[in-house]
N, C-alpha and C positions, 0 to 999 in steps of 0.2 A: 850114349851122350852124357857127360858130367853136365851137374846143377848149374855149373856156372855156366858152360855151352847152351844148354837150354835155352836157362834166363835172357844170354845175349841173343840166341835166336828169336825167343816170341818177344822182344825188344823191339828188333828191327822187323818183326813181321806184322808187329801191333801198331806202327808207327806208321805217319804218312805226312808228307809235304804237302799242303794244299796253297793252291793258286792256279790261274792258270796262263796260257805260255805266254798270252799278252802283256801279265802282270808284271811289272818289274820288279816285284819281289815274292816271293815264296814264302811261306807260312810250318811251322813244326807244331802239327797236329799231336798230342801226345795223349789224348784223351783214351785212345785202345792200350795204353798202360792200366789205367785206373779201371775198364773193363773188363779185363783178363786176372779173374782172379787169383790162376799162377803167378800173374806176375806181381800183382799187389801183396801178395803175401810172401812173397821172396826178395823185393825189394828191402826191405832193412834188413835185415840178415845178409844183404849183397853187401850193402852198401859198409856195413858196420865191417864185414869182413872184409875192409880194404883197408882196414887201419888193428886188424886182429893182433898187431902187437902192441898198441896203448891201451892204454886206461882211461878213455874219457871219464869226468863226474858229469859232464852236461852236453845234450847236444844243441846246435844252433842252427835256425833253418828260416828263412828270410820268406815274408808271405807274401804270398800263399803257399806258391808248390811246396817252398823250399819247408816250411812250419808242417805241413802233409807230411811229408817224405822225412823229417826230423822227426816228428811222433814216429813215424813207423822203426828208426833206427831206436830211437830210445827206448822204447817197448822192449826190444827185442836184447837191449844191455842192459837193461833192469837199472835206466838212469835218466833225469830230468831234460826240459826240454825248456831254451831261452829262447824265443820268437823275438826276432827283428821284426819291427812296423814299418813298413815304407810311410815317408808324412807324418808321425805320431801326434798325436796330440794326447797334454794330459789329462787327468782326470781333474785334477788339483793341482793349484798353485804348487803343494809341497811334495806333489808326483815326480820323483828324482828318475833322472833317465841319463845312459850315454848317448849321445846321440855326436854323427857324423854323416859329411856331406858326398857323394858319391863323385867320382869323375864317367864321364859320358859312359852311358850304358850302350846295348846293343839296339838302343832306339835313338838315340845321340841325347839323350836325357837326360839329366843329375837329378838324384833323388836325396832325401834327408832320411836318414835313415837312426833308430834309435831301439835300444832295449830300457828294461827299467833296470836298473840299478838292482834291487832285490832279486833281479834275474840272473845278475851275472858278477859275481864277487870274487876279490881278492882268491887263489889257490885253486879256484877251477880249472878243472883241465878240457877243453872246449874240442870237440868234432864238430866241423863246419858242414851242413848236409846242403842239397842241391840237387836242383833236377836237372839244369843243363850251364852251362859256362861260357859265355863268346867272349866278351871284353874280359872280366875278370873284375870288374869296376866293384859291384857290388862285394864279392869276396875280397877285395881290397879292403873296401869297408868296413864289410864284418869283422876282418883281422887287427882294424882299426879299434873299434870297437873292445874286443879282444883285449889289445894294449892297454885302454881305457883303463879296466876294471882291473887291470894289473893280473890277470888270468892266464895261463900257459894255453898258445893258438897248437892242437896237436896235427890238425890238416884238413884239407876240407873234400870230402866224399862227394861225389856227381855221379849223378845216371850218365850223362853226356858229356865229354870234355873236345867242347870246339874254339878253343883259348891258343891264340897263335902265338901271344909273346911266353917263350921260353923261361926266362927268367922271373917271370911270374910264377907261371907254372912252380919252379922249384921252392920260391919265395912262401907260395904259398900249402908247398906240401901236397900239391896237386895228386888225388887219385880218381881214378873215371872206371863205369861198367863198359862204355863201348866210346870209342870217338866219333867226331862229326862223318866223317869219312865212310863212316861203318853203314851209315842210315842209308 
C-alpha cells in the first residue's frame, strides 16, 4: 500500500458521522484525525504535496482547523503561516487588517472574516489550507482576501472536498485528499 493509499485509508477509518437516525442532520466527527498520529503527522506533507509544483512563501488557514492544518503544511515547506480570524477584532485603533464578509456558509451563516495586513503582503504567493469544503464561501473569502493584499492565490489544499459548484472548484484551484463521497 502507497503513503498516499494509507493516509486516505486511516482517513476514512478515523472518521465518523455522528447523529442519530432521528436527527435531521448528521454531524462530521474528525477528531480520530487529530488521534492518529499517522495521520497528524502525514497530514501537511499530504496536503502540501498537492500543489508540489508551486512555490508557496505563505500558507493560509482559516481558525481554527483551517490555522491547525496550515501550521502543519507550513512546517513541513520551511514557510510562514497568515491565520484568517473569523469576527476579528483589533488590538488598536491603528491594528491594520484585510478584512472581508463571507456568503452563506454550510450553516447558512456569513462570517466577517480578516488577516492583519503584516500577515499578508504585496508578492506573496499564498497556499490556501483546509480541513474540509461544502459551500466554498469561506475559500471564496480567503481568495478575497488574497486579492486584497495584492498577493498571487496559488490554490487551496483540503483534507475533504465536498463543494458541488464546479466552477468554483476550478476558480479556486481546488485540490482535496479524499471527497465527501469517500467518508
Amino acid at each position: 500500500m502507497t503513503a498516499d493509499a494509507d493516509l486516505k485509508r486511516r482517513l476514512q477509518t478515523s472518521f465518523r458521522w455522528l447523529g442519530d437516525r432521528t436527527d435531521d442532520n448528521s454531524y462530521a466527527d474528525l477528531t480520530g484525525w487529530w488521534r492518529d498520529p499517522h495521520v497528524l503527522r502525514s497530514l501537511g506533507p499530504a496536503l502540501a504535496s498537492l500543489f508540489d509544483d508551486t512555490q508557496p512563501s505563505v500558507v493560509m488557514g482559516i481558525q481554527s482547523r483551517g490555522t491547525i492544518l496550515g501550521a502543519l503544511v507550513a512546517v513541513h515547506l520551511g514557510v510562514g503561516l497568515a491565520e484568517v480570524r473569523k469576527d476579528p477584532s483589533r488590538a488598536t485603533d491603528s491594528d491594520p487588517w484585510w478584512e472581508v464578509s463571507t456568503g452563506p456558509d454550510y450553516r447558512d451563516r456569513s462570517l466577517r472574516l480578516g488577516v492583519r495586513r503584516s500577515l499578508l503582503q504585496s508578492g506573496d504567493r499564498v497556499l490556501f489550507v483546509d480541513d474540509w469544503i461544502a459551500t466554498g464561501a469561506q475559500a471564496e473569502a480567503a481568495h478575497a482576501l488574497v486579492n486584497m493584499a495584492g498577493a498571487t492565490w496559488i490554490g487551496a489544499a483540503v483534507v475533504v472536498d465536498g463543494l458541488e459548484r464546479t466552477p468554483l472548484r476550478r476558480a479556486l484551484r481546488l485540490r482535496s485528499l479524499v471527497s465527501l463521497r469517500e467518508l
